[in-house]
Backbone as numpy.savetxt, mean C-alpha at the origin, in Angstrom:
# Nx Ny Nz CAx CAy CAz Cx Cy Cz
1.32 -19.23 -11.19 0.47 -18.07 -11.19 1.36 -16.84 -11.19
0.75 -15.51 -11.86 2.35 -14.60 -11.94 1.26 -13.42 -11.35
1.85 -12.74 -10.88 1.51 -11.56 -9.89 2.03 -10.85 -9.85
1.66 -9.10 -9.68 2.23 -8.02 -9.82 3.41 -8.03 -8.62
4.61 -8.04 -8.76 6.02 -7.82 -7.83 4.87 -6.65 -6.42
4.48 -5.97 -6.94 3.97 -5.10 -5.92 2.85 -4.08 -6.01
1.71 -4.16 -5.76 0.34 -3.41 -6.17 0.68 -2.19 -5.92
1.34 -1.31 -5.15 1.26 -0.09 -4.67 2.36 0.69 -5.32
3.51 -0.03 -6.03 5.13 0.73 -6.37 4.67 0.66 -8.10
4.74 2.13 -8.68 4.72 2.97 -9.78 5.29 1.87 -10.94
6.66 2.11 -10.26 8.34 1.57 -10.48 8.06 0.34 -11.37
7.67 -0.95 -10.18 7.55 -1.91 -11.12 5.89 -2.54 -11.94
5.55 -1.68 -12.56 3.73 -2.36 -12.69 4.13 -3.09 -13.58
4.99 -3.72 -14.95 5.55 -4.11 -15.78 6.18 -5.43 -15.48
6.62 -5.54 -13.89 7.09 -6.65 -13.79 6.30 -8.08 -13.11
6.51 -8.74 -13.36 6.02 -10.23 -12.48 7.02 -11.07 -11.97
6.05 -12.06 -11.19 7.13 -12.50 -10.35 6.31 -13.73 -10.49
6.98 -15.36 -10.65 6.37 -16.48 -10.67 5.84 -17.27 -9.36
4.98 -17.43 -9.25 5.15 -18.00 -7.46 4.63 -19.75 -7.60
4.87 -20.04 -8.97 4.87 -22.06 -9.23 6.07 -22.26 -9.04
5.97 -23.45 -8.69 7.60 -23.95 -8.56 7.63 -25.61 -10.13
5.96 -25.42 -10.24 6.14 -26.28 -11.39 6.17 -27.38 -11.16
6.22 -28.10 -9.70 6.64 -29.69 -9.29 7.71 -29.64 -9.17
8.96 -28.84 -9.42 10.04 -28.69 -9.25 10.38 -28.25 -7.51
11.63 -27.99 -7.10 11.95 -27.55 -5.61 11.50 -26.42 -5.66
10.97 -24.87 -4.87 10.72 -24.12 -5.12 12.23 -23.30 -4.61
12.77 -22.47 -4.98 13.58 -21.57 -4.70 13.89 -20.22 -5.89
15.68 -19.45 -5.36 15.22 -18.34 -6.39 16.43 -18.77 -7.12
15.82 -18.51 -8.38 17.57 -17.95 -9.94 18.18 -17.21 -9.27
19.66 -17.14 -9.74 20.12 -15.81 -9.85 19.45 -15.04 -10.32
18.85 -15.29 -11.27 17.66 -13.86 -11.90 16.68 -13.28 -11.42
15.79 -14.28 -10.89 14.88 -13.90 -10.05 15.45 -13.03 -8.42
16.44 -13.62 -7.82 16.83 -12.98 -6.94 17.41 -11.71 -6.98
18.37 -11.14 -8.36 18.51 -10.45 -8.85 17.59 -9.11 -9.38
16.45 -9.40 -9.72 15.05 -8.86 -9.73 14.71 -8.40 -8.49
15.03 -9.08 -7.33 13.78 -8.89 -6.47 14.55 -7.80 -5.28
15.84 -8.05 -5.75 16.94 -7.34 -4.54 16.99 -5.57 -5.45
16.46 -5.56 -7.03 16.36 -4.51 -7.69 15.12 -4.04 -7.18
14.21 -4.46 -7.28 12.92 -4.37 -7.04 13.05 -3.61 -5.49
13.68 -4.17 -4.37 13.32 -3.46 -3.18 13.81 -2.18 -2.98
15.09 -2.02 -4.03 16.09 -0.91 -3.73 15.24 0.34 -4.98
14.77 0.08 -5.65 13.73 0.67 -6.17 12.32 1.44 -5.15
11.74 0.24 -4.47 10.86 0.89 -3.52 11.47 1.42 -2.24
12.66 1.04 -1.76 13.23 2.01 -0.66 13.63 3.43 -1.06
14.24 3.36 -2.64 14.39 4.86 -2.87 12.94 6.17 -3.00
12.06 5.10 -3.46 11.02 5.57 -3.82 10.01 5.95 -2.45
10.09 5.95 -1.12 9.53 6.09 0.08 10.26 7.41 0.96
10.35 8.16 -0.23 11.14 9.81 0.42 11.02 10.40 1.62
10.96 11.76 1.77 10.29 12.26 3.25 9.30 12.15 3.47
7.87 11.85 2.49 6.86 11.53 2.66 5.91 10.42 2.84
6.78 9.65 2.84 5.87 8.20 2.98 5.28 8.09 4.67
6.06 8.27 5.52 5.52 8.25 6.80 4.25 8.69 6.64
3.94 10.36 6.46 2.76 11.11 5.75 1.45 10.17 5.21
1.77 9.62 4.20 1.40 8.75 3.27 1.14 7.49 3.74
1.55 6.82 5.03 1.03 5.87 5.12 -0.07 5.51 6.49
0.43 7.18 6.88 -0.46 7.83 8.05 -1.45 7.90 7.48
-2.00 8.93 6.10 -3.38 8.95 5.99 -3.86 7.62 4.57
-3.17 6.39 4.44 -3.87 5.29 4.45 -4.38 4.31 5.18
-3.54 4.89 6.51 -4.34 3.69 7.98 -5.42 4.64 8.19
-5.67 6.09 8.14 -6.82 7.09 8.31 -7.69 6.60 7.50
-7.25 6.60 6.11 -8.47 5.87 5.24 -9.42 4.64 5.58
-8.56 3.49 5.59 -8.95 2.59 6.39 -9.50 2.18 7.36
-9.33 3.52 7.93 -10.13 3.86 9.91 -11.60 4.20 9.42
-11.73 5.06 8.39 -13.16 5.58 8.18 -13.71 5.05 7.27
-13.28 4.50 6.05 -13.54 3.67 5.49 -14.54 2.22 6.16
-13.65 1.50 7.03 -14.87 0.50 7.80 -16.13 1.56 8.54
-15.87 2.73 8.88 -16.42 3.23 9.64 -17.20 4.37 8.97
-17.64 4.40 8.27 -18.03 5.33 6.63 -19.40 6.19 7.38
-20.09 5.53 7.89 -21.52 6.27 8.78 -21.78 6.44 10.16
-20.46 5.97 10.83 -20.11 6.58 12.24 -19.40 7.87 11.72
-18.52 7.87 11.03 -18.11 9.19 10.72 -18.73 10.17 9.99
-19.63 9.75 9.70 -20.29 10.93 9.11 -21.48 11.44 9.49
-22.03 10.40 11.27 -22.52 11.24 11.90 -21.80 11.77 13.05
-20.65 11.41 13.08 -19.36 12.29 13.74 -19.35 13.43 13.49
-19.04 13.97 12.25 -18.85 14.66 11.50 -20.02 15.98 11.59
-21.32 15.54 11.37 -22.47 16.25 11.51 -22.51 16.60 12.61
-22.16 15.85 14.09 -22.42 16.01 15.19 -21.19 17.45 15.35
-20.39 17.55 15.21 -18.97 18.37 15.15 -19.13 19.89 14.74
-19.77 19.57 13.34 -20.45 20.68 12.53 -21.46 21.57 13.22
-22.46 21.03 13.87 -23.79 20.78 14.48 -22.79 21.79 15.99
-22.62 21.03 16.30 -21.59 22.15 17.68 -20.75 23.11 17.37
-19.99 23.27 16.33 -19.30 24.21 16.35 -20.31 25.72 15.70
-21.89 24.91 15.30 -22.07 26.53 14.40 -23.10 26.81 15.98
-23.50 26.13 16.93 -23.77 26.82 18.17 -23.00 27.35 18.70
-21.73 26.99 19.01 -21.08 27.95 19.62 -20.61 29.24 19.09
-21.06 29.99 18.12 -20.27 30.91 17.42 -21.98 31.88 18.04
C-alpha cells in the first residue's frame, strides 16, 4: 500500500513511501532510508519560528471543533455580557 511520506509537509506531497514488505522481511534500502532521513531534514527545516504558533492554534482547532456548539454558546454568552456592561 503506498502513502503520502507525510499529510501535513508542502515539501514532500510527490513522494511515497511503501509500507508492503511483499512476503519478503520487512526492512529499509539504502534508498528508502536515504529518502526518509531527507524527508525529516526537510520537515525540521521547514518548522521555523512559527510552528510552535501553528501547532498551538491546531490543538485550538481541535478543542472547538469537537466542541462546535458549546462554543458557540460560549461565545454568545461572552458577547451577551460584555454589551451589558458597557
Amino acid at each position: 500500500m503506498d502513502t503520502p511520506v507525510c499529510a501535513n509537509c508542502a515539501n514532500c506531497a510527490n513522494s511515497r513511501w511503501s509500507t508492503a514488505a511483499l512476503g519478503g522481511q520487512a526492512s529499509l534500502s539504502p534508498l528508502e532510508l536515504s529518502a526518509l532521513v531527507e524527508h525529516l531534514q526537510l520537515c525540521r527545516c521547514s518548522s521555523g519560528r512559527l510552528f510552535a504558533l501553528r501547532c498551538m492554534f491546531e490543538a485550538l482547532e481541535g478543542f472547538v471543533a469537537g466542541r462546535f456548539v458549546t462554543t458557540l454558546v460560549t461565545m454568545a454568552l461572552l458577547i451577551g455580557v460584555s454589551a451589558q456592561v458597557r
